[in-house]
C-alpha positions as CSV (number, residue, x, y, z in Angstrom):
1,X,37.2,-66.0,-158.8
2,X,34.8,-63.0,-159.1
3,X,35.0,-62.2,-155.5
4,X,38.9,-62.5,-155.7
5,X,38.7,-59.5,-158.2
6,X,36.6,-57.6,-156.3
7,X,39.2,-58.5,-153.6
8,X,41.6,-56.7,-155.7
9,X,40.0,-53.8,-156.4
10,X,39.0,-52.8,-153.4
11,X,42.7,-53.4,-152.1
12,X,44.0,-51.6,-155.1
13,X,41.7,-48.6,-154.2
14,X,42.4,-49.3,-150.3
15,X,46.6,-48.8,-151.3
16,X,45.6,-45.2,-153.3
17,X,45.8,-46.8,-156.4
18,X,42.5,-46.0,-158.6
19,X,41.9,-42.6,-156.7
20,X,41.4,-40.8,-159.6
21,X,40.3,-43.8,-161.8
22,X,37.1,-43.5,-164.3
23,X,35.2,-46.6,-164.4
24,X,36.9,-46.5,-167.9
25,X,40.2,-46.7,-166.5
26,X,38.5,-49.6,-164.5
27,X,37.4,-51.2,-167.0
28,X,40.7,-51.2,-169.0
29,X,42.9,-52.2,-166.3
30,X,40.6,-55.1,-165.0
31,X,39.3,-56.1,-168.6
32,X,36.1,-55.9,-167.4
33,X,33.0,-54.0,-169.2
34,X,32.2,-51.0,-166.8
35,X,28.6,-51.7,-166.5
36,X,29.7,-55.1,-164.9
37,X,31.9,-54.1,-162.3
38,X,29.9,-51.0,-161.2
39,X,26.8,-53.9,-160.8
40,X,28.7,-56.2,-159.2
41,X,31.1,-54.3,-157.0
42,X,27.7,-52.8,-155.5
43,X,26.4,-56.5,-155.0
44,X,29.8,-57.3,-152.7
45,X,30.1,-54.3,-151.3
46,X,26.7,-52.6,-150.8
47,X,27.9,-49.1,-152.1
48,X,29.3,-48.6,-156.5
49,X,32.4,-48.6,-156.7
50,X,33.3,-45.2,-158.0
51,X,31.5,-44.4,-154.3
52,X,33.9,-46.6,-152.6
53,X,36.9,-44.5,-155.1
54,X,34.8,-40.9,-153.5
55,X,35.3,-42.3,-150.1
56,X,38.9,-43.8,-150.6
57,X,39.9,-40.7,-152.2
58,X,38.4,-38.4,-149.1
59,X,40.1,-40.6,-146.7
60,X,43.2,-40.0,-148.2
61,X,42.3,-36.4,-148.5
62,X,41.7,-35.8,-144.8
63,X,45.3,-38.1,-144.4
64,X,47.1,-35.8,-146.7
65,X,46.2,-32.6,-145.1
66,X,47.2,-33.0,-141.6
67,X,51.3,-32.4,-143.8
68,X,50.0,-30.7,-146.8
69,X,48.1,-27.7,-148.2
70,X,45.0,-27.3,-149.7
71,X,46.4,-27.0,-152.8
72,X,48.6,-29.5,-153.0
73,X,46.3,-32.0,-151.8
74,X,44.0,-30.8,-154.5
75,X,47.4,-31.6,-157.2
76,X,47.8,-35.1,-155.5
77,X,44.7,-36.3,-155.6
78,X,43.6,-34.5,-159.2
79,X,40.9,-32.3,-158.6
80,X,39.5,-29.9,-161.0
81,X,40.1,-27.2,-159.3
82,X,40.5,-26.3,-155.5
83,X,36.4,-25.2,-154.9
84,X,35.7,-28.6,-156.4
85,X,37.9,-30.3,-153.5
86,X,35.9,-27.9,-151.0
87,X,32.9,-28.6,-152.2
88,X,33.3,-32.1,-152.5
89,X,35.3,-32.5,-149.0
90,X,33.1,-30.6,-147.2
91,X,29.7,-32.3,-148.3
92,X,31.3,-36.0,-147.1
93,X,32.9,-34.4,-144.2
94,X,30.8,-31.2,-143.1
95,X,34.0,-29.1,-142.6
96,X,35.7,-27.0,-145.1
97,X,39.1,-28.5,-146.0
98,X,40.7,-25.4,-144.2
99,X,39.0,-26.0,-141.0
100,X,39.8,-29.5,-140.5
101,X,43.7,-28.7,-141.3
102,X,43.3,-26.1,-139.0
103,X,41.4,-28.2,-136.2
104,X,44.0,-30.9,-136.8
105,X,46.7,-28.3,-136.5
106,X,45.4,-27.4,-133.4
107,X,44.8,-31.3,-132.0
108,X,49.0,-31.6,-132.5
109,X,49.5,-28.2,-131.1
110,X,47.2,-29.7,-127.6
111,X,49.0,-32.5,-127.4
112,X,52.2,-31.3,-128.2
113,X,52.0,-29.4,-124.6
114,X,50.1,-31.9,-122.7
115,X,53.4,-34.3,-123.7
């Protein structure tokens, strides 16, 4: 049964449900006390779970910016502010936001005239 939850949140993160979740907001919509699903999310998984949300959510950051700004991936995914996306995107991906839209710009641009 426990693993079956933690089935479920993982797949509710893995959708890009949760992206922004606290492990408050956790906590209310499993009905689970925070401490426990933080300990034993890391027990099935090997990393917390609001790191698996971080990773999740920069996944789906890099995804979104190949069609959107900066700043409106920063509005979709409910950062603070657009340096706190920077900061945070570069640091798990060791690019700036702007130069991996810009080197993904230019990877569609390549094979755009190789096709």
């Amino acid at each position: 049964k426990e693993e079956m939850m933690f089935t479920l949140i993982s797949d509710y993160i893995d959708a890009g449900q949760g992206l922004n979740s606290s492990l408050d907001d956790f906590e209310k919509q499993f009905s689970y006390s925070k401490y426990y699903l933080e300990r034993e999310f890391k027990k099935n998984y090997g990393v917390s779970l609001i790191s698996y949300r971080n990773n999740k959510r920069m996944e789906f950051a890099a995804k979104f910016l190949k069609e959107n700004s900066v700043t409106n991936v920063v509005e979709i995914l409910h950062f603070s502010s657009i340096y706190s996306f920077s900061r945070t995107f570069k640091k798990h991906f060791g690019i700036s936001p702007t130069k991996y839209k810009d080197s993904q710009s230019q990877i569609i641009k390549n094979n755009s005239i190789v096709s």
